[in-house]
C-alpha positions as CSV (number, residue, x, y, z in Angstrom):
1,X,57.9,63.8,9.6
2,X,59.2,67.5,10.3
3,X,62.3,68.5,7.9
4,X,64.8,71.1,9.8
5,X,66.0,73.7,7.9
6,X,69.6,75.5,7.6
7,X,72.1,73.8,10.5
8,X,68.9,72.5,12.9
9,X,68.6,69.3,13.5
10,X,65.7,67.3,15.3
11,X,66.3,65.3,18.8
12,X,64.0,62.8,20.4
13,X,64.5,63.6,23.9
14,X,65.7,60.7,26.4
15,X,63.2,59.9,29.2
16,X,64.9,60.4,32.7
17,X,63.8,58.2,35.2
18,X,60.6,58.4,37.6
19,X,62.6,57.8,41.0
20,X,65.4,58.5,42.7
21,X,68.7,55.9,43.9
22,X,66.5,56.1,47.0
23,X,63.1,55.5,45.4
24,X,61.9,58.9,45.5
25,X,59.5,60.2,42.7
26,X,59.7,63.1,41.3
27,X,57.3,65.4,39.7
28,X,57.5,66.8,36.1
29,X,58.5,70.3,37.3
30,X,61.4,68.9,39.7
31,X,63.0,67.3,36.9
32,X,66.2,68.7,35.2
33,X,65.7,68.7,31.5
34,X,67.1,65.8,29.5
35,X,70.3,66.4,28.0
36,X,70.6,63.3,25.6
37,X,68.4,62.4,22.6
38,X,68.9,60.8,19.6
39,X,69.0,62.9,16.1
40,X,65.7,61.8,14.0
41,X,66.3,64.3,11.2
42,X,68.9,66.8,10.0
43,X,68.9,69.9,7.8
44,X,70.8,70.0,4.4
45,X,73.4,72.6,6.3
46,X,74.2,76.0,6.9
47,X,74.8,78.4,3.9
48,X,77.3,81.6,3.8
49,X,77.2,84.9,2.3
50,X,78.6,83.9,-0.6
51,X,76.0,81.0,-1.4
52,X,78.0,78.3,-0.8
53,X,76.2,75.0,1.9
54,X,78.1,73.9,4.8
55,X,77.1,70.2,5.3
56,X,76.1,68.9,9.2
57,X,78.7,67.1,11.1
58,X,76.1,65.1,12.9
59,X,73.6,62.4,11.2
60,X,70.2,60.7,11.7
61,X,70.3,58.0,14.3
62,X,73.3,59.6,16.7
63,X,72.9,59.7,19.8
64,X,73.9,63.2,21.1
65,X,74.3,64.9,24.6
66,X,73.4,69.3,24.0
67,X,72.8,72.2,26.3
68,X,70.6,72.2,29.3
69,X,68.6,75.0,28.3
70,X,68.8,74.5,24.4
71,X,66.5,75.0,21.2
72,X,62.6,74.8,21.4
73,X,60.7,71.9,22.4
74,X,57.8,70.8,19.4
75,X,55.3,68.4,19.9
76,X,54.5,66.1,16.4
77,X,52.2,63.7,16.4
78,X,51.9,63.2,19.9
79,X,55.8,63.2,20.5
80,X,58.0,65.5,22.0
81,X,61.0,66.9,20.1
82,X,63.6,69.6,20.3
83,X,64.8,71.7,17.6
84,X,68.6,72.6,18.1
85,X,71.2,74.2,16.0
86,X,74.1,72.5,15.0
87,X,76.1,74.6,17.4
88,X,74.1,74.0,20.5
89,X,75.3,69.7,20.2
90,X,77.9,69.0,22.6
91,X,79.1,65.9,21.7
92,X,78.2,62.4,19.9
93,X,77.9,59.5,21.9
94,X,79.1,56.1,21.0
């Protein structure tokens, strides 16, 4: 499995649905970008000048909404992930 560094953390990216409310389908390209995934794996935290780590708020498992347009999309093992720091998470959801 991948292993983020720093304050990264590793999202498996929500599938939206195929079709519309009024049974419309999409393409791929129409699509707005998921905004919800859940976190697979975390980094150990970010570190400041003076050496010391500051540990993750977030943890494997959570399910977390980010930016639109946020971190880089990887593909592992035939998966699709995104990358994001810490900062880019917008919220957990319960």
């Amino acid at each position: 499995m991948l292993k983020p560094l720093g304050d990264r953390v590793i999202v498996k990216v929500e599938e939206q649905e195929e079709e519309t409310v009024g049974g419309i389908v999409l393409a791929n390209n129409a699509k707005e970008k998921p905004q919800t995934g859940k976190i697979v794996a975390v980094g150990e935290g970010a570190v400041t000048e003076d050496g010391k780590r500051i540990p993750l708020t977030v943890k494997d498992g959570q399910v977390v909404m980010f930016d639109k347009y946020a971190g880089s999309q990887v593909k592992y093992d035939g998966d699709d992930y995104l990358v994001l720091h810490e900062k880019d998470l917008m919220a957990v959801v319960d």
